[in-house]
N, C-alpha and C positions, 0 to 999 in steps of 0.2 A: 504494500500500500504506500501511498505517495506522502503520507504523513509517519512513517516510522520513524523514528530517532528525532522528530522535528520536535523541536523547542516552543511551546507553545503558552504566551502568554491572555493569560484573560484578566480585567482588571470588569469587578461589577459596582456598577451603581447603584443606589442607594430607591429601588423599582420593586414592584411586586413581580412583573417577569425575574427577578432574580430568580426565584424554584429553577427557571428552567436550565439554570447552568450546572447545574445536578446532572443531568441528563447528557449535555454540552462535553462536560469533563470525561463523564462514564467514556461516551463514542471516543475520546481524543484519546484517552489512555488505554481503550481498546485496541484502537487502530496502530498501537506503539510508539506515541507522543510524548513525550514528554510535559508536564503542565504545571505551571504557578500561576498561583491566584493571587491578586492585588485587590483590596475595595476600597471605598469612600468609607468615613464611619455609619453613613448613614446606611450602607447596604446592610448593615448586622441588624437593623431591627425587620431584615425578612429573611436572611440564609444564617447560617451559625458557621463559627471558625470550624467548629468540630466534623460538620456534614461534608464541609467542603476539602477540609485539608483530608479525612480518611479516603473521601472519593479520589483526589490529586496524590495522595501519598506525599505530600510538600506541607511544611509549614505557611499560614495564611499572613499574609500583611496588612495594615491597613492604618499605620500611622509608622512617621520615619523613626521608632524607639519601641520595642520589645518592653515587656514588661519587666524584663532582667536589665532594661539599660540600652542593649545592645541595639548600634546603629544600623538600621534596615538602608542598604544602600540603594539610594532610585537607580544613582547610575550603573550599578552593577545588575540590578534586576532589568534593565532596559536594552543591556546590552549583550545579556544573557539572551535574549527570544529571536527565532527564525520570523514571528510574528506576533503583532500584539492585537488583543481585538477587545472590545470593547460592549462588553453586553449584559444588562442591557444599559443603554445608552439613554440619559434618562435628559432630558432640554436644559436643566442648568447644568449637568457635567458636558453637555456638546457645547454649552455656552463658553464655558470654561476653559475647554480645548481650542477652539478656536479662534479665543481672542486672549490664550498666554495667563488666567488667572489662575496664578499654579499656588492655591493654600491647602491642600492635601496630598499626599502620597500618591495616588495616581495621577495627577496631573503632571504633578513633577515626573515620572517616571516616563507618562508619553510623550513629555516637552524633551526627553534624554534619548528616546527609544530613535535608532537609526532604520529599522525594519518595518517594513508594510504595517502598514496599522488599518484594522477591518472594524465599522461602527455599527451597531446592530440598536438602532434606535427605537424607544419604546417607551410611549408614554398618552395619556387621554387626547381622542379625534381632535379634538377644539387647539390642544396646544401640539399637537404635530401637524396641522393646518397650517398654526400661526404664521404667520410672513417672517417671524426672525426665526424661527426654526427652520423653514426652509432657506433662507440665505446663510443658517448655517452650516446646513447640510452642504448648500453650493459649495462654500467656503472650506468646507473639510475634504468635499470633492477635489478643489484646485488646491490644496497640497497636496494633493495624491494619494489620498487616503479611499478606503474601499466601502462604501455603504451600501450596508443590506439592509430593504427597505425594511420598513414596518407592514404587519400583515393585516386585513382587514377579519373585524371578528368581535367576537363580544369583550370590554374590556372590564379594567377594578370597576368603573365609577357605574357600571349598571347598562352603559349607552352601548351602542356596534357601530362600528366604522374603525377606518384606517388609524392603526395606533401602538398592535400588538406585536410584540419584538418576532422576529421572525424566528421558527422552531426551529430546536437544536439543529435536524438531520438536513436544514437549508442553510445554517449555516457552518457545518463540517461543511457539503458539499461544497460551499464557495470556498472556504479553506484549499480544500484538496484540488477544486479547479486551477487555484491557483498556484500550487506548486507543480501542477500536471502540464499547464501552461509552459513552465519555465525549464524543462525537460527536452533536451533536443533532441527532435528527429532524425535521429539515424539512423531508422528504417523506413524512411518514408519511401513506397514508390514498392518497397517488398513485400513478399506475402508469405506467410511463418505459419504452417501448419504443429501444431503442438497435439500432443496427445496426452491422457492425464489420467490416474485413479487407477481403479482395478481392472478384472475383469469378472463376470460369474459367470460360471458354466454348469446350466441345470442339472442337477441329479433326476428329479421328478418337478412338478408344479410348486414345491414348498422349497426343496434345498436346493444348493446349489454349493460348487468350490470357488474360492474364492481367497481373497489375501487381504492385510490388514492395511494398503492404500486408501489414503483420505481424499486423494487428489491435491492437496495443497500446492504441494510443489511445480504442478502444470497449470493451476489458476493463477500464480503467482507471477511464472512466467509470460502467461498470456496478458495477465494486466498490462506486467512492463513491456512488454514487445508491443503493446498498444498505444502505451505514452509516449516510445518512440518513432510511430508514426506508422508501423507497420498495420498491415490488413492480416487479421486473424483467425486463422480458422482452428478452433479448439475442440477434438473429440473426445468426451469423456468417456470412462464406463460408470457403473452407480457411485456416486458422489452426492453429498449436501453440499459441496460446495458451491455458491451463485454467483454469476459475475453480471455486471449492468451495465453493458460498453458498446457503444453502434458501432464500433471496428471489429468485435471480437464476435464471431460467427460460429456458435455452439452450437455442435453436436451430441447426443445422447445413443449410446450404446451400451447392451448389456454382457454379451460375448464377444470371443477373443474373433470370430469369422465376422460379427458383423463390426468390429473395428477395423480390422483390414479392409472390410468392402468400404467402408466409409472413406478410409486412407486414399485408395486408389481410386475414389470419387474426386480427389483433387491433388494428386500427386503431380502430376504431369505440367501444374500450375504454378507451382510455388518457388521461390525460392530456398526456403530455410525448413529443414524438416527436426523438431527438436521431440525423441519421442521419452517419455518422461513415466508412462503408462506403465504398471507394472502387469505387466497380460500374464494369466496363467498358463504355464507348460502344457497342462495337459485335460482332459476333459471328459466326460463318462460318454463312453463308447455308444451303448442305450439309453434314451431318456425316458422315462417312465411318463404314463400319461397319467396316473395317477397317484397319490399320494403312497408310498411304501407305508407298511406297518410294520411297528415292531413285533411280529411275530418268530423271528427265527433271535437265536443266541448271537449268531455272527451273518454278516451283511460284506457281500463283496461286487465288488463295482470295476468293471473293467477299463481301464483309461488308454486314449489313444491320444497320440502327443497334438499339438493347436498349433495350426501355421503358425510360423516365426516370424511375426508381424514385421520388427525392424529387417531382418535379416535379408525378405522378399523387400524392402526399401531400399537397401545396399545394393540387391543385384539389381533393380531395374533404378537408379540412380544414371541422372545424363549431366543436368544443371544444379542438381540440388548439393545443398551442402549441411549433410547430416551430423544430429548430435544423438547420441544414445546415453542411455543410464544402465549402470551396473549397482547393484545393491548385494553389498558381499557380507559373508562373517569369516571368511576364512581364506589368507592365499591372494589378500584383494587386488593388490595393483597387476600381479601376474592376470588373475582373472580377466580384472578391468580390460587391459593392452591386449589381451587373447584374443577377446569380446572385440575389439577396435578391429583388427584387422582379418578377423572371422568372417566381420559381417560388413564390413568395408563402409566403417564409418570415417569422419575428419576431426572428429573428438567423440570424446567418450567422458561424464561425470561420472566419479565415484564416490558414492559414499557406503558406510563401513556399521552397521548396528552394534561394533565394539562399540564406536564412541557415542557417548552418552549425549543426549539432546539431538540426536540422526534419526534421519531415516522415518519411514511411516508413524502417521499421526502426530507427529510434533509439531509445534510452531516455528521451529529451526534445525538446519542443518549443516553438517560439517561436509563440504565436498574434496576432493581431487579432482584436475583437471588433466585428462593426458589428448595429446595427439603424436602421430607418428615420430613427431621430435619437440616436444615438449613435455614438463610435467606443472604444473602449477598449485602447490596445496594454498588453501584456505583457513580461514577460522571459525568456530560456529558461529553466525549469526541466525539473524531471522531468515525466512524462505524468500521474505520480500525482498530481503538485500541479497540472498545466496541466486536470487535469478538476476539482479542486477547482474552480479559478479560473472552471470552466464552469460547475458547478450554479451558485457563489454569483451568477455573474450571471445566468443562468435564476429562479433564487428571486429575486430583487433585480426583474425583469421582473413576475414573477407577482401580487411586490406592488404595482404600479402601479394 
């Protein structure tokens, strides 16, 4: 996600939209944000230090001295954030902001902050109407600052119209627009077929085999090979995973024959084929059309091996430039390089379920990188950043 590791400052004002930065915080340190909370004094007679700092995992600010003494530095809280935003944004703290009267802690902090500053105003129809609220909103526009408007809706004072800070998940979204934005296209003009998750191969209409792929690590990558401009065509097998992207063109599969027929629905098209999927070997010979009972002591099942999805890739390979995945416990980089030149891939990831935080269902993973003459190890990070780590070195190949 386009918000992991981002530094992310919220400073609230002293507004009954205050609750919704509960909510606000929750999505940002989900997404793997990082977050400080700054207030006015007056935001504390509607959120609590308490709520906010356990949701942030940060200490809360809200005057330049701690109740031990200690100096709360604006400048250094200002200069700490990738972004600062402001919500809700209540008409005398935008007053405030925009014409320099810095007599609290947040002010001083956004008069120091060098980083996009995003305003999420919100406060009664009558006085977001006013004529000096909107010349201050202009005003806050021509510094360059980001307003999310206010939304139309019932508000405190009992009336409905234009006034209510706009919901959390509209303004993550403008957040993450904006670092999505700022992201270079380095695949613009490619087209990056990924493959992701398991596979299930029916036993009867209830079971099925199968393996403990989440898909992460191929939603991951399809995000970012979408940020950089690429066109994506992602097939999954059964995955919760969801993605919400008009570049990324998802497919849905539940066996390892109908992933490959999917593959070679657009093979021929693509440029970059990354497959990530971890397909199962092999598959029950019979499929029962009805449920098995447990009526016998022992149960055997005949398996016949499951096309080699990447493998029939490698051979009918003309312009594509393939990446495969190895997921080893034993023997792994031999494996890994076996696998590369087996199945005539241009890289191969390897990751290893010795190491701890790898490999299916985690949030992160440790990779290797090999190609026929390189080797490239990594560190654990997130999936998000370990698919960074993957385009840059697919583009890094491309320019060769």
């Amino acid at each position: 996600m386009s918000l992991s590791g981002k530094k992310i400052l919220i400073a609230i004002s002293g507004g009954i939209a205050a609750y919704k930065t509960h909510f606000l915080i929750r999505d940002f340190v989900k997404k793997g944000a990082e977050v400080q909370i700054i207030m006015t004094p007056d935001a504390e007679h509607f959120v609590t230090k308490l709520s906010i700092s356990t949701l942030s995992k940060k200490p809360v600010y809200t005057d330049f001295y701690s109740d031990n003494g200690t100096w709360n530095s604006h400048v250094e809280i200002a200069l700490w954030a990738d972004v600062m935003i402001v919500a809700p944004c209540t008409a005398n703290t935008l007053a405030k902001m925009v014409h320099g009267m810095c007599d609290n802690l947040v002010i001083a902090t956004y008069m120091s902050a060098k980083c996009p500053v995003f305003i999420a105003p919100a406060m009664d129809l009558d006085m977001y109407a006013h004529p000096s609220t909107n010349k201050n909103l202009v005003l806050a526009e021509s510094y360059g600052h980001i307003v999310i408007p206010a939304e139309n809706g019932e508000l405190a004072s009992g009336l409905t119209g234009q006034g209510r800070m706009a919901e959390p998940e509209t303004i993550s979204k403008a957040v993450e627009d904006f670092f999505d934005s700022n992201v270079q296209k380095t695949l613009k003009g490619k087209t990056v077929l990924i493959t992701a998750g398991p596979t299930y191969e029916a036993i009867d209409p209830v079971r099925f085999i199968g393996n403990h792929s989440s898909g992460k690590m191929g939603f991951s990558l399809a995000e970012e090979a979408s940020k950089r401009g690429a066109k994506v065509i992602l097939i999954s097998g059964p995955s919760s995973q969801t993605i919400n992207d008009r570049n990324v063109d998802l497919h849905k599969v539940t066996s390892a024959k109908e992933m490959l027929a999917k593959v070679f629905e657009f093979y021929d098209k693509i440029d970059i084929g990354i497959a990530s999927a971890a397909v199962a070997d092999y598959s029950p010979k019979d499929v029962a059309k009805e449920k098995i009972k447990k009526d016998d002591e022992n149960l055997m099942i005949e398996l016949i091996k499951n096309p080699d999805i990447l493998k029939t890739m490698g051979e009918k390979k003309t312009h594509q430039f393939l990446v495969g995945f190895a997921l080893e416990t034993q023997n792994e980089e031999e494996n890994a390089k076996g696998k590369l030149a087996k199945k005539n891939l241009d890289m191969i990831v390897l990751n290893s379920l010795r190491d701890e935080g790898a490999g299916f269902k985690n949030d992160t993973n440790k990779i290797k990188i090999f190609t026929k003459t390189e080797k490239k190890e990594f560190d654990l990070k997130s999936k998000d950043d370990v698919a960074k780590d993957i385009l840059d070195f697919v583009e890094a190949q491309l320019l060769k």
